[in-house]
N, C-alpha and C positions, 0 to 999 in steps of 0.2 A: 377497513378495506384490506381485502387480502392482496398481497405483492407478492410477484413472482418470484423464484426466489434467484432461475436460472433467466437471465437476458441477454440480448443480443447488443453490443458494444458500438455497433456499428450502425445502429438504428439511430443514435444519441448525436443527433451533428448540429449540435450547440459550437456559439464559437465566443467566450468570454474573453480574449485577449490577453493583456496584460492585469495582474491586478493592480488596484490605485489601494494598496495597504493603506495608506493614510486616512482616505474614506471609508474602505472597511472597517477596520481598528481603531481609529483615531491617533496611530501611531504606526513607527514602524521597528517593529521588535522580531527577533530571532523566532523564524515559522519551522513549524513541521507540517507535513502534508501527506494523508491516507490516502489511498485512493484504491476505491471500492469500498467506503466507509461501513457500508450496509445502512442501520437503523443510528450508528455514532454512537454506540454508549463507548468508546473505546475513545475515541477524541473527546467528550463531553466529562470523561472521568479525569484526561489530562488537563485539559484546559482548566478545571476544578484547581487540580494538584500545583501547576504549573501558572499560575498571573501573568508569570513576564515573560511568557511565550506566546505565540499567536499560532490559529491552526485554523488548518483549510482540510478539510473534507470531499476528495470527489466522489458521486455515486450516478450510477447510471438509468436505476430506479427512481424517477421524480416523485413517487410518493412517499417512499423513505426520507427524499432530500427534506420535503417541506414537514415531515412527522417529526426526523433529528431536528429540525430547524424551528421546531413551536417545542420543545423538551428544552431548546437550550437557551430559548429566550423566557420559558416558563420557571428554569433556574436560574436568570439575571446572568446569563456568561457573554462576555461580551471580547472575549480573545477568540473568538471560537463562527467559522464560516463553512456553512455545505453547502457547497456546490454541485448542481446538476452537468457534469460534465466527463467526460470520457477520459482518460490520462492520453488513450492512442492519439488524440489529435487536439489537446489543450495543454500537454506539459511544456511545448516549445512555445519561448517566450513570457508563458505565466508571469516570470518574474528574471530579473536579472542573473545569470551565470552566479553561483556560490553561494547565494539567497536561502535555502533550503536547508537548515540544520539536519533535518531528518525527514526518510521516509518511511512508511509506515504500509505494510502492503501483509493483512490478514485474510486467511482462507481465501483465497481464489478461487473462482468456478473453477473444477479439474476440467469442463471441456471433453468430456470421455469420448464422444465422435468426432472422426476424423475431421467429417469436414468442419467443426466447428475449433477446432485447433488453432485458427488463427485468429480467434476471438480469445485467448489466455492474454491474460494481464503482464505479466514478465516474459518479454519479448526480448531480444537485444536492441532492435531500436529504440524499445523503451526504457530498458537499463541505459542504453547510452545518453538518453536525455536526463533521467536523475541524476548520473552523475554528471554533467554539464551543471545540475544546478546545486549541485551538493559545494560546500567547499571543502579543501582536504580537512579532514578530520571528521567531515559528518556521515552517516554513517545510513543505512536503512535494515531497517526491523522487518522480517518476512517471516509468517510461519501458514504451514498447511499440517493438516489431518491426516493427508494423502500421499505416503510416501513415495508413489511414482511420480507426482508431480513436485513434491518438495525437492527431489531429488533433480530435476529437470531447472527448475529456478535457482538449486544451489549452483549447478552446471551453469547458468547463462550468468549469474553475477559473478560469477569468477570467470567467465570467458571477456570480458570486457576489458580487463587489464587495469581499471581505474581504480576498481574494489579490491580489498582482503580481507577473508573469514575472520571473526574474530571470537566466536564461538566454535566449538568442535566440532566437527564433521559428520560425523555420527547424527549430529541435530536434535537426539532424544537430551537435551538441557533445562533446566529450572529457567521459568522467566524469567527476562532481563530488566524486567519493568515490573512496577508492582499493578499497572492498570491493567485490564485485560477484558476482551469482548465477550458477547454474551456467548457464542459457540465453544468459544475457549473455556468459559466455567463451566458447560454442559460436560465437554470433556475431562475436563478432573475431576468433575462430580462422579463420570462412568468411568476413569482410571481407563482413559484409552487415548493411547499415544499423540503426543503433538509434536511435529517437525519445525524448530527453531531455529533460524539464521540470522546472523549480524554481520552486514558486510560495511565495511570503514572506507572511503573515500583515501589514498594514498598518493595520488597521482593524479594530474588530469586527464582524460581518457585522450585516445589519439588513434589516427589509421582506419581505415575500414572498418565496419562492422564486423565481428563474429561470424565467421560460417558457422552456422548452429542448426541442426537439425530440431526440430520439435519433437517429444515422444509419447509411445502409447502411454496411458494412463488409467487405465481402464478396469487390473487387476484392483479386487475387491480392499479394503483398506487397510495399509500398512499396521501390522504387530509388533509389538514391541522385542524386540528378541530377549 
């Protein structure tokens, strides 16, 4: 089945609540959580590497969810859950404040038309809910292709006040992790730029949201200088 590969976020009004980690997992062990998994080889390589982690997967695409979701039970991985669900309106509450070791947010639709700008996955209100569930020290992994929109996500995780870079600014860095999605190895295989951020949890976030403008994105894909 062919899946789209651009969708609308807003379409997906799923409402999973809280999770009962114990019933998912049989436990309840330090989670990471992606969100816009795609197909999951990116979670399914961790949860591999990783046993005594637990990881949750959101994707907006239900045929992806249930494709990742017969891959990872057809590999016996049983730390590892995809969820059909939107982060805009399932990250509050998921799970208790501080819960969330890490997030995990690769290639993002850029969203190049205007009016679909407010379909982008790093929003400030949605920074401000990962770190609500981050505890200090945990940290979220973000990379895009697309330099005007890497450059826009680096801008809103540092406008929140909770997070600090901990990769260089620039974002042209060696990956931080040895696992990596399939778009990701397409691109080193063509030696064409990827934008990498790590921002660290330092504080608890506090105060109003970010005045934060959204921006074009639209110029064709960042070169490496």
């Amino acid at each position: 089945m062919r899946v789209r590969r651009h969708a609308n976020p807003f379409s997906v009004r799923v409402s999973i609540g809280t999770l009962d980690r114990a019933a998912l997992f049989g436990r309840v062990a330090p989670l990471e959580v992606e969100i816009g998994c795609g197909a999951g080889a990116f979670l399914l390589e961790r949860a591999l590497h990783h046993p005594e982690l637990d990881f949750v997967g959101f994707e907006i695409r239900e045929p992806l969810v249930e494709r990742a979701s017969g891959l990872a039970r057809d590999r016996g991985v049983s730390n590892l859950v995809y969820l059909h669900a939107n982060a805009s309106t399932n990250l509050r509450g998921l799970v208790p404040p501080g819960s969330v070791l890490r997030f995990h947010v690769h290639f993002p639709d850029p969203c190049f038309k205007k009016r679909h700008w407010k379909r982008r996955q790093v929003q400030p209100f949605v920074v401000r809910q990962m770190s609500e569930l981050l505890p200090v020290g945990g940290a979220v992994y973000a990379q895009s292709d697309v330099l005007p929109l890497a450059e826009e996500m680096y801008a809103c995780f540092a406008a929140d006040g909770a997070l600090e870079s901990r990769l260089d600014a620039h974002m042209l860095v060696e990956r931080p992790v040895p696992e990596s999605t399939e778009w990701e190895r397409q691109h080193e295989r063509e030696n064409e730029p990827i934008y990498r951020m790590w921002f660290e949890k330092v504080r608890e976030p506090e105060g109003p949201l970010p005045d934060f403008e959204l921006r074009e994105t639209q110029p064709k894909r960042g070169k490496a200088p």
